[in-house]
N, C-alpha and C positions, 0 to 999 in steps of 0.2 A: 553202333557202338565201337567197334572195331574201326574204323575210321574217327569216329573221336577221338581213341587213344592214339590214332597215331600222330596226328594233330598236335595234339596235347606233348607227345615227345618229340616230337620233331619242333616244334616251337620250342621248348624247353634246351634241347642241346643245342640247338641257334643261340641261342640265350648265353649258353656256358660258355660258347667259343666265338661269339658274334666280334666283331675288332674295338667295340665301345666297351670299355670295362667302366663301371660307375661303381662309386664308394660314397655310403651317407652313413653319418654317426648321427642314431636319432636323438634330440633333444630331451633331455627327461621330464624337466617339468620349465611352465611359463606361469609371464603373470598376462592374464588376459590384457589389462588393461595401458601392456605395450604391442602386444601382438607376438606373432611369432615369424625369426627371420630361417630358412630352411637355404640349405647351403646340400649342392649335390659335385663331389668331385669327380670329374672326369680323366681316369688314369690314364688311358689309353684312347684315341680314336674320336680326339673332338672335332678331329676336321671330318667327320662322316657325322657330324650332327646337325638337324637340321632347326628343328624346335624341340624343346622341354618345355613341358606342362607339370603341375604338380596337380591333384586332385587332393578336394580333404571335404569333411563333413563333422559336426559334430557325433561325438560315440555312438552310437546305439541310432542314429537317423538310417536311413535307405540311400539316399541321394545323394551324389558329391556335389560339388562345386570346383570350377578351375578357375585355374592361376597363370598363366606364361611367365617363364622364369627369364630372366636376363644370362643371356649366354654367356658372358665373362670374355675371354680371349683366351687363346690358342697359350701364349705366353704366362698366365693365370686360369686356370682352364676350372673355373667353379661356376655352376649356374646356381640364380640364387633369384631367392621371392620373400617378398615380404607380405603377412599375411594380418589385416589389420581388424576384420572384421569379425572381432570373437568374443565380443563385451553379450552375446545372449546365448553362449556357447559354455553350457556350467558341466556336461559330464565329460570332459575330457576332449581329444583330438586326432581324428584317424586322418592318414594322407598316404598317398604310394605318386610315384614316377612314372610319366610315360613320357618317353623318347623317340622323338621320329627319325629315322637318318635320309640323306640324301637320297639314296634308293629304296625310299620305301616303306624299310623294314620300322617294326614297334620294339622296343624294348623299355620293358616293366620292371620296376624296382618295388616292391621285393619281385625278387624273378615268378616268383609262383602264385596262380591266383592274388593277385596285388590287389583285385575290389573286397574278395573275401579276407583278404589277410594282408591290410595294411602296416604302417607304424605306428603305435602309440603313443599319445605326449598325455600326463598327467596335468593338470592344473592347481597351480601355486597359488594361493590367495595370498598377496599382500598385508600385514598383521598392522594395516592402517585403522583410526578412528572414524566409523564413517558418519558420526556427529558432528566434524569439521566440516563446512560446507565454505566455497569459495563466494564469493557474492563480486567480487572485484577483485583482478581485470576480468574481463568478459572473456573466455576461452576462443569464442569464435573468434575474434577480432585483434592484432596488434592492437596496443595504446604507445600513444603518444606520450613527449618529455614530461608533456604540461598538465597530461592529466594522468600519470601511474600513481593510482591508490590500492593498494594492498587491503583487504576486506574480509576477516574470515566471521563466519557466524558459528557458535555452538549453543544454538537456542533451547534444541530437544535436549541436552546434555549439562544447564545451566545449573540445577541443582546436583550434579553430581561431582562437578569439575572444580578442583581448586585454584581460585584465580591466581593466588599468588605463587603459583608454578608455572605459569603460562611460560612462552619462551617464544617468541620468533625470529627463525634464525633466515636473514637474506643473504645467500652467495657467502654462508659459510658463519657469517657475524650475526651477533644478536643484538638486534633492535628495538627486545623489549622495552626499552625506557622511555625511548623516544616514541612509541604506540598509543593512544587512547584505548582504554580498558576499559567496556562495561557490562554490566552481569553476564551479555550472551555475545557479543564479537567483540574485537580486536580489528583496530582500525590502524592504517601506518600510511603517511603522506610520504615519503623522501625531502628532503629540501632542492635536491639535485638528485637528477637521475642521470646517469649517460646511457647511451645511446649504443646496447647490447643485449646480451641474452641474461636473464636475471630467475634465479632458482630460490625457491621460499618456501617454508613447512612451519608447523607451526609443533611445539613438544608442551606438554602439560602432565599434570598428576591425578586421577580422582582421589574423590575423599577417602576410599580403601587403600590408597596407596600405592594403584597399579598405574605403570605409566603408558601413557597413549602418547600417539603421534598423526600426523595429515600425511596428506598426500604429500609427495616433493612436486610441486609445479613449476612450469617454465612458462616464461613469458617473454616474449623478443619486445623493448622499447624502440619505437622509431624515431627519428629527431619530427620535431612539432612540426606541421603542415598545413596551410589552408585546407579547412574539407570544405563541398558544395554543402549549401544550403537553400533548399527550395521550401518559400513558404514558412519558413523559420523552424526547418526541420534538418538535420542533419542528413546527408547521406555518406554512409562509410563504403570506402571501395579498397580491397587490399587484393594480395594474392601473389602468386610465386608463378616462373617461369623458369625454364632450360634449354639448351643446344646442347647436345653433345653429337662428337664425333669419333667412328672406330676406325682405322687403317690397319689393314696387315699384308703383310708380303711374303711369301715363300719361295724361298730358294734351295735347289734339290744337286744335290751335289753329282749326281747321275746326270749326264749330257744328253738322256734321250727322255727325261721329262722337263717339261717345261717350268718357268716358274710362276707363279700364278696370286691371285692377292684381291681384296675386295674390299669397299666400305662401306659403314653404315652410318649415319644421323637420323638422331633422334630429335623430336623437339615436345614439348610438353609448357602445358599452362593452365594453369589454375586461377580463377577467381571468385571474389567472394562480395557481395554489395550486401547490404540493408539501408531501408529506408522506411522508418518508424514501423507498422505492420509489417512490409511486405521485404520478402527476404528472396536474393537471387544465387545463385551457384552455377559456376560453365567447367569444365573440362577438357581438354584438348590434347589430344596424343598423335604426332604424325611420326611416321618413322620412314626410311629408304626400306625398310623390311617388307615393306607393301606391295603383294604382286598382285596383278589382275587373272592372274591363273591359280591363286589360291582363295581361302577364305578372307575377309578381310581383317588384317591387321592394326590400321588404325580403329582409335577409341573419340567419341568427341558426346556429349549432352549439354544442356541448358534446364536445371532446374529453379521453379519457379515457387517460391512456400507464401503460404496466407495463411494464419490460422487457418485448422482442422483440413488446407486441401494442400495439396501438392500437383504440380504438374510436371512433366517430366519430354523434354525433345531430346531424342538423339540414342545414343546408346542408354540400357538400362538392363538392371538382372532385376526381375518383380521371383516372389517366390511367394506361392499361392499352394506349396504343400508338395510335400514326396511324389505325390500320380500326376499330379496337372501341370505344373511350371516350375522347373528350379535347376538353378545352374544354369541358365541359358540366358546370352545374350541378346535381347531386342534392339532393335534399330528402327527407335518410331517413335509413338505416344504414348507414354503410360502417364494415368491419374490417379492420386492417392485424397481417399474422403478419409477420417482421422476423427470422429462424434464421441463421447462418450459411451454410447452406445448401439454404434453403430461402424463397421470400418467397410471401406467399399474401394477397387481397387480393379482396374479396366488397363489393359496394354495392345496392342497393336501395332504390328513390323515384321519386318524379319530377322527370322532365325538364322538363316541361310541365304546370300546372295548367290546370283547368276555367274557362273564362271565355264566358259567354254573350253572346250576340250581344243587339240593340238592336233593339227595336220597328218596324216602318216605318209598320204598318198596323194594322187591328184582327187580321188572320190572315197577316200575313207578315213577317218579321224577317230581320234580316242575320245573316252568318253567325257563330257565334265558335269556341270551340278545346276541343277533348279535352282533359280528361287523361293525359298519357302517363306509363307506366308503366315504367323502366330495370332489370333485374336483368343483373349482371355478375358473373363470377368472373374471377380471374388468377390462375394459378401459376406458377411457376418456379423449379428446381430448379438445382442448379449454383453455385459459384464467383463470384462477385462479382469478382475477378479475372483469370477463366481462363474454363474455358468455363462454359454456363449456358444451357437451355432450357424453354421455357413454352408455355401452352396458354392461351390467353381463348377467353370466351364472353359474347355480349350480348344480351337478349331487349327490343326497343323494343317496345310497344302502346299504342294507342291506345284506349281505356274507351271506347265509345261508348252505356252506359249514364251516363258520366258528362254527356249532354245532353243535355235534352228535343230530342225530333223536330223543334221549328220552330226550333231553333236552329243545323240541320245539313240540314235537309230541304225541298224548294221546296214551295212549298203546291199542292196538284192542284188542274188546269185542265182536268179532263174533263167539268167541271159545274158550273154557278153554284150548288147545296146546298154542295160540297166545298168551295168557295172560305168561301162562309160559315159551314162550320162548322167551318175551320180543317183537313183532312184533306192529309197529307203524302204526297208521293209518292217512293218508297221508290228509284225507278229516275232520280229526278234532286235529285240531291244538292247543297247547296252547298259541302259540304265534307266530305271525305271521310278516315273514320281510317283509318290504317295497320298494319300489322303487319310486322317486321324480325328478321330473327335474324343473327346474324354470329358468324364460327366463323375462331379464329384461330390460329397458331404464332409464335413467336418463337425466334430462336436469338443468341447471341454467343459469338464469340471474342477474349479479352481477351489481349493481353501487353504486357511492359514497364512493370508498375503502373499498366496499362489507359490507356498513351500511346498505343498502338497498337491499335486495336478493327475487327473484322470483325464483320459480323452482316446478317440477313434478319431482315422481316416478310414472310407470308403469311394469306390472308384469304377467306371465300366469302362467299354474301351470300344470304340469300330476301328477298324482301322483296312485301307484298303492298299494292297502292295504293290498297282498297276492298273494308273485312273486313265492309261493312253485309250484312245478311243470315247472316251466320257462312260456316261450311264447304259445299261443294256436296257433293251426293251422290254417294255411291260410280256409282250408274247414270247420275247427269248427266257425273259425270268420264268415264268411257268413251265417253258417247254424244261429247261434246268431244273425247276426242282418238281417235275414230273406232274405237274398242275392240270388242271381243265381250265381250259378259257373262262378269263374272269372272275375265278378263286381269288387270285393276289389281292390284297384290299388297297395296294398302291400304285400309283407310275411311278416304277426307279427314275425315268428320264424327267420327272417333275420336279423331284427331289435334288436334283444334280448341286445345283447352289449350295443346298444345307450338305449332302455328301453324297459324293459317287459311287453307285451301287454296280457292281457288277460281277461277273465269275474272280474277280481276282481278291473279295471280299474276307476275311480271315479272323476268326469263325463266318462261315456265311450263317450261321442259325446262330443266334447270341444263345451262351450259357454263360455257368461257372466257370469257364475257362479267360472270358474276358472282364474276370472280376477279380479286383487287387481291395483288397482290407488290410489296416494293421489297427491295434490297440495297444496302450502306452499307459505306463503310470512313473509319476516321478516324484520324487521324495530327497526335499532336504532339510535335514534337520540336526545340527550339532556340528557343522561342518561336515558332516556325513551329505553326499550327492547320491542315491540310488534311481536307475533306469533301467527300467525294464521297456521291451520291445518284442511285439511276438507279430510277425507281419507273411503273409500269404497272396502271393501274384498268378495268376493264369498265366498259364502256357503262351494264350492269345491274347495276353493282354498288353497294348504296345500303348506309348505314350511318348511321343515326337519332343514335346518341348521338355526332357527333363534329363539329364546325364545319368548313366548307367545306375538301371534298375533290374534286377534278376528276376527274368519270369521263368514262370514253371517252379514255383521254388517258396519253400515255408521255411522262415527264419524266427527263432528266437534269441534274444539278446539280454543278455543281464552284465550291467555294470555297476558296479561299485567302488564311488572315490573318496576318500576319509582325507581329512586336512586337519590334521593339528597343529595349528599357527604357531601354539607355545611351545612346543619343542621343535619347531620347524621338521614335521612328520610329512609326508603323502604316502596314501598306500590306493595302488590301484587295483581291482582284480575284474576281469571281463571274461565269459562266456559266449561263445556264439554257438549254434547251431543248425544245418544248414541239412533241407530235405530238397530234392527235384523233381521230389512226383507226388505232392499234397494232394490232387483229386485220382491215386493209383492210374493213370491214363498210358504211364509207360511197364514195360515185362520186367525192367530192372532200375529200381530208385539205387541211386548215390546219396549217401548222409557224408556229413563234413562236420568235423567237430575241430572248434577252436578256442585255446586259453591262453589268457595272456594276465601276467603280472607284474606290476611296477611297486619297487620300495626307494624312497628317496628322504635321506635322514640329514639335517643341516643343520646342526648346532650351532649356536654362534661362538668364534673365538674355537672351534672345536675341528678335526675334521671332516667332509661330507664323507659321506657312504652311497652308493646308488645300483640296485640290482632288477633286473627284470630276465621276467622269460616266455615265449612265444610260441605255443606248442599246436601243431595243426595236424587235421589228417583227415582225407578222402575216402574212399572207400564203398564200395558196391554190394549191392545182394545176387550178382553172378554167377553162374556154375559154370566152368566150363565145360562138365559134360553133355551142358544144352545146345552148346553152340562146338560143335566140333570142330566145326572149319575155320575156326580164328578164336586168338585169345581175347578172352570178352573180361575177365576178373581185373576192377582197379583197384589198386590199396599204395595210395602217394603220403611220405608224413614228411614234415617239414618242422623242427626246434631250432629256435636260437634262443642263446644266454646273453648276457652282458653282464658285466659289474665294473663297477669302478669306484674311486675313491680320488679323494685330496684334498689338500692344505693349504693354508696360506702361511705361510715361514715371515710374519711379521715383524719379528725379532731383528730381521737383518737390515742391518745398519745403512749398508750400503745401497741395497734395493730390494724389498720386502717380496716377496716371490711368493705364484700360487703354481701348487704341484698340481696336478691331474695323471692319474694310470686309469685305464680302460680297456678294458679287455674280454672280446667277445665272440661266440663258436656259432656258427651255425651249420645245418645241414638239412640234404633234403634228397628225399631216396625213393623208386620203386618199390615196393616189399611184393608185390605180388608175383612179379618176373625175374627185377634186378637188373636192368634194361638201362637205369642209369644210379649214379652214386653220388652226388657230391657235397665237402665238404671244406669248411671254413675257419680258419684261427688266425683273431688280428688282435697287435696289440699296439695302445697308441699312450706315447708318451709325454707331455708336454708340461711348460714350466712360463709362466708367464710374469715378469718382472717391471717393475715400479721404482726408477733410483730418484733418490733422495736429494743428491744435488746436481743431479743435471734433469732434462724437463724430457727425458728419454723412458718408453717404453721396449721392450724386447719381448718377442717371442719365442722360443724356438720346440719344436716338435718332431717325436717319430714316429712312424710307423711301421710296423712288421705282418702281411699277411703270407699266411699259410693255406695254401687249396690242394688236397686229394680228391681229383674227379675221377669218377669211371664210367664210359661213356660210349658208346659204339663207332666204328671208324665209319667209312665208307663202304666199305665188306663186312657190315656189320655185325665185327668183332669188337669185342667190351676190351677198350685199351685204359690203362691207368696212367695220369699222368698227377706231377707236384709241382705245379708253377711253385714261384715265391716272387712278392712284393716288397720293396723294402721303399720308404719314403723320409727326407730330411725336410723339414721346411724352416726357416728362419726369418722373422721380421722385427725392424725396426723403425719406430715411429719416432720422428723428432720435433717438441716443439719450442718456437725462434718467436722473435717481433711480440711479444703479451699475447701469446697465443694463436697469432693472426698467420702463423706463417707453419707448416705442417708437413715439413719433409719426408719420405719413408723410402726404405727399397726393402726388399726381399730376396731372396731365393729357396728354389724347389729341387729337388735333386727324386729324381723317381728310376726305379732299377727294376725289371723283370730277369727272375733269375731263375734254375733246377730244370731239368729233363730238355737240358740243351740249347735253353729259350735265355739270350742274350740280349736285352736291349737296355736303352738309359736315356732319360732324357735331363738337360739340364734348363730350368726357368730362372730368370734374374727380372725383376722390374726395380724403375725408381722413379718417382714423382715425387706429386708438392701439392697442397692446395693451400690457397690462399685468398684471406678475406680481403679483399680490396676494399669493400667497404662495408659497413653493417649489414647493407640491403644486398650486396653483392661479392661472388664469389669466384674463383679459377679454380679447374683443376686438370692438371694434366699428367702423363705418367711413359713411357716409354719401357717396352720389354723385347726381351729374344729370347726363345728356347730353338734348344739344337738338339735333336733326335739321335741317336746311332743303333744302329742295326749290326749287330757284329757277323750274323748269319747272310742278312742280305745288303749289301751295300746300295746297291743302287737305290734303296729308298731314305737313306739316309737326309737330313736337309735341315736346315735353319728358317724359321721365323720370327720376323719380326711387327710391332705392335704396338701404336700409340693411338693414346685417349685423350681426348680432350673436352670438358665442361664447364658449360658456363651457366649460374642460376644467378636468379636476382628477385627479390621478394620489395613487395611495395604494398 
């Protein structure tokens, strides 16, 4: 225990003082069905960064999912993701930060327990009609000059809807006259279309009097084309492609560092084919970010669809439930069966490539990574509606043919020959593969058009933490667990293929502790989203293919999300609660109790309002009279606030302007020692502007943080210290040529200032991007920022930073 806490604060004041300072303003609420864009700024010490990740899951789920964020540049220093995958994500949105740096180190946004106590985003529902239904163009697919027809149906909603309200408005104009109107769609040819991006809704009235609206859709026209035709069938082929490229340079105004600079290129492609049944999709990501000493970076698939099956090469995420597969990247096969009544769902690849560790010596090397090997199945039988139950299976391994001995093995010290002729010792390892198996069920109960949903996951687990050497002998297993010859009813070494049995097995006697359950109930009804989640993991319970799962540990979750469309309402409220010793197996449980609430009020033509609060806290059943010789008592509590508000000043003549104030404390403290303090007050200003006779956008914003830490020095005495933040940002977008043309620059003015801490940097970028032609586009951009160190000079320095990209969609 006593070694956890110190763990825990020693990571923690790394955290406070580490050189990467990172600032995120959580989003309050989205509409699913754009996604979500997450923006993380880096105030300080981008050049010590190496990757960002975002992690997120829906509310009340166990499992995350990741993201790799686009690093941005030194010169614009925001990393940023776009997160598209949230159209089956109804209670809301948890995410936190993890940052790798250059040497090594992690740092977690929020700083403290970031799995247990992420950020939360609300979810906006859209106050659209969803009796509009599109029938024409086809989503998947560009149309062509010759054939853009406009198509909406309101078949379910024909007796309700007044026709002679209807409205369709294209790119701003209404076209109802020129439409074909009959009881349940609305049809619209063009006589002429050109050859651009084209935005279309449709506005009506019911017979009550209330008025509905569609969706707003876009649709890119491309000029007419020959397609192939095989057999006097059409096949369509489109899709989109990129290059881009980073350069940066640094120049250090100090004569005894050098100056130093790097680039990256990306390239990306997308395609999309159909031909009559059979439908195809590829994907392709290569980047210079790709090292053969890490994990790998690039992304590439080929999917294959036929009614009810799917096939899948190359990269894939299959997610087959919270214990067995999720969040994780395969690099192989996966199949998807899609029945009525039947869904079936097979992957195979890897999780983890081989990457070999790095020289030290002439005979000793660091360590690097297995191959790991994923095979899965998932079935489930059952109603889509009603009820429905399933079976998965996972098998994780680790190839430890897939690396040489000195890459996994410490060189032997039983003798200066062995050291020199490189001999590996088999009993001290630096790293050590694994082997996993996980054996699952699922069940659901659906009613009410699956508003109402009941359902369990259950899960066991083998898992072994050092399959070097293979399987133990049937005679050494006995003599291990104190047998008589012949008792065991197995050969472990028989077995080795299905899994590796041996002393390093964890539990070696399977119980309750290699057993993970959760149970779930969900309810929506009146824009009201309730989820409940009360979920229980073993100690021992390990599960290879699935991103961070808490074992040893009984969680219940309650969330509640309320949408009232017509007064543009969200109210969030979340519970968690968090035990680490559900079967009593340890002398002192930790419980963790967390609240969090979101209010988000948007009236239209009115002001917004937006308040949330985040209340967390840790806490042990320890005495320290039990434990004399070290302080064992933990009690960690962690609030933040926000609120904020604003306007849009539409009134003004000149350029209709939206205010924003936002303003948010947080903190988070020791209670049981006081071992650490600290705290937080930012406040952020911004006004964003729309002028009316020129084709100009403006931003400009500020920021002001406040931190009171208290914290231990290196003589670990509690020093207090008051950084302050001060931040200007200003942007302006211009657009030239009927829109084709899109010039911008910015700047960033950033300042640490109080307890003698001097520094400032200034950022300037300016670019352009421009449409060359419908299908194709430029953009390029050029920045410098220059640092100053008033305390230390010599690290003083300037760099600089161009971008350049090129996409083209066909």
């Amino acid at each position: 225990m006593k070694k956890l806490i110190f763990v825990f604060a020693l990571f923690f004041c790394f955290s406070l003082i580490a050189k990467v300072d990172l600032f995120h303003e959580p989003s309050f609420d989205l509409d699913v069905s754009k996604g979500l864009e997450l923006e993380l700024i880096v105030r300080s010490g981008y050049n010590e960064i190496d990757k960002a990740t975002v992690y997120y899951r829906e509310t009340g789920s166990l499992s995350y999912f990741e993201a790799d964020m686009d690093l941005g540049s030194e010169t614009n220093p925001i990393c940023s993701v776009r997160i598209k995958e949230l159209k089956n994500f109804k209670g809301g949105l948890d995410y936190y930060f993890s940052i790798s740096t250059i040497t090594n180190q992690t740092i977690m946004l929020p700083k403290v327990q970031a799995e247990q106590n992420p950020f939360h985003v609300i979810f906006s529902k859209d106050n659209y009609f969803n009796d509009f239904i599109r029938i024409s163009p086809d989503n998947e697919f560009s149309d062509s000059q010759k054939d853009f027809i406009i198509a909406i149906s309101f078949f379910n909603a024909e007796n309700s809807i007044d026709l002679s309200t209807l409205q369709l408005i294209l790119n701003g104009k209404d076209v109802t006259k020129k439409a074909t109107i009959s009881n349940n769609m609305i049809v619209y040819k063009p006589q002429k279309v050109r050859s651009a991006k084209h935005i279309y809704h449709l506005n009506a009235r019911l017979r009550n009097g209330k008025k509905v609206h569609s969706k707003r859709w876009e649709t890119t026209v491309r000029k007419a084309e020959a397609k192939n035709i095989v057999d006097g069938d059409i096949i369509e082929l489109n899709g989109n492609s990129y290059l881009s490229y980073i350069g940066n340079n640094t120049k250090y105004e100090s004569s005894d560092l050098d100056s130093s600079g790097d680039d990256r290129i990306n390239f990306g492609l997308n395609l999309y084919s159909r031909y009559n049944w059979l439908r195809f999709k590829s994907k392709l990501y290569i980047t210079s970010l790709e090292d053969k000493k890490k994990q790998s970076v690039n992304r590439y698939n080929f999917q294959f669809d036929v009614p009810h099956f799917k096939l899948v090469i190359g990269d894939y995420t299959p997610n087959m439930g919270s214990f067995i597969l999720s969040g994780k990247n395969v690099r192989g096969f996966s199949s998807i069966v899609n029945l009525e009544n039947l869904r079936f769902l097979a992957t195979y690849g890897s999780t983890r490539r081989t990457v070999n560790g790095e020289a030290i010596t002439d005979t000793t090397f660091s360590a690097g990574a297995f191959n790991r090997k994923t095979m899965a199945v998932s079935t489930e039988i059952g109603s889509k509606t009603g009820f429905s139950f399933g079976f998965s299976f996972v098998k994780n391994k680790d190839d430890v043919n897939s690396l040489n001995e000195q890459y996994y093995l410490a060189v032997a010290k039983d003798s200066l020959a062995n050291c020199i002729e490189g001999v590996y010792d088999e009993n001290n390892p630096m790293l050590m593969p694994n082997d996993n198996i996980v054996f699952g069920v699922n069940t659901d109960f659906r009613f009410y058009e699956n508003r109402l949903t009941f359902g369990a996951e259950t899960a066991f687990s083998m898992y072994n933490s050092n399959i070097i050497g293979g399987s133990i002998s049937q005679d050494d297993l006995e003599d291990f667990l104190g047998m008589e010859e012949g008792e065991t009813p197995f050969d472990p070494e028989s077995l080795e293929n299905i899994f590796v049995i041996n002393k390093n097995v964890e539990p070696f006697i399977l119980g309750k502790t290699s057993l993970a359950y959760k149970g779930f109930a969900k309810a929506f009804f009146y824009n009201n989203f309730l989820n409940i989640n009360y979920s229980v993991i073993g100690s021992s319970f390990k599960s290879l293919s699935t991103n961070y799962l808490q074992t040893g540990a009984s969680t219940l979750t309650i969330v509640d999300n309320y949408n009232l469309s017509k007064y543009k309402i969200n109210v969030n409220i979340g519970l968690n609660l968090i035990s680490d010793n559900p079967y009593g197996e340890k002398e002192v449980t930790t419980n963790s109790t967390g609240f969090f609430s979101n209010f988000y009020y948007n009236p239209p033509d009115l002001p917004y309002f937006k308040f949330g609060v985040n209340r967390n806290s840790s806490k042990n059943d320890a005495d320290d009279s039990d434990y004399p010789d070290f302080e064992s008592e933990l009690s960690i509590k962690s609030n933040s606030y926000y609120v904020g508000f604003g306007y849009e000043l539409g009134r003004l003549n000149i350029a209709p302007t939206k205010l924003s104030f936002n303003l948010s404390n947080y903190s988070n403290s020791d209670e049981a020692y006081e071992r650490y303090r600290n705290k937080r007050n930012s406040i952020t200003i911004s006004g964003k502007s729309f002028f009316n006779d020129i084709p100009l956008i403006t931003l400009l914003s500020y920021t002001f943080t406040q931190n009171n830490d208290t914290m231990p020095d290196t003589a670990n005495v509690l020093v207090n210290t008051k950084p302050l933040f001060n931040s200007i940002y200003f942007k302006a977008n211009y657009l030239l040529v009927d829109n084709k043309l899109k010039p911008f620059f910015d700047f960033r003015f950033t300042g640490y200032g109080g307890d003698g801490i001097k520094q400032s940097s200034k950022m300037f970028n300016i670019g352009a991007e421009y449409a060359v032609l419908i299908n194709m586009s430029l953009y390029s951009d050029f920045g410098i920022r220059s640092y100053d160190n008033k305390d230390v000079d010599d690290v003083n320095y300037s760099n600089y930073n161009w971008k350049f990209k090129i996409k083209y969609k066909f």
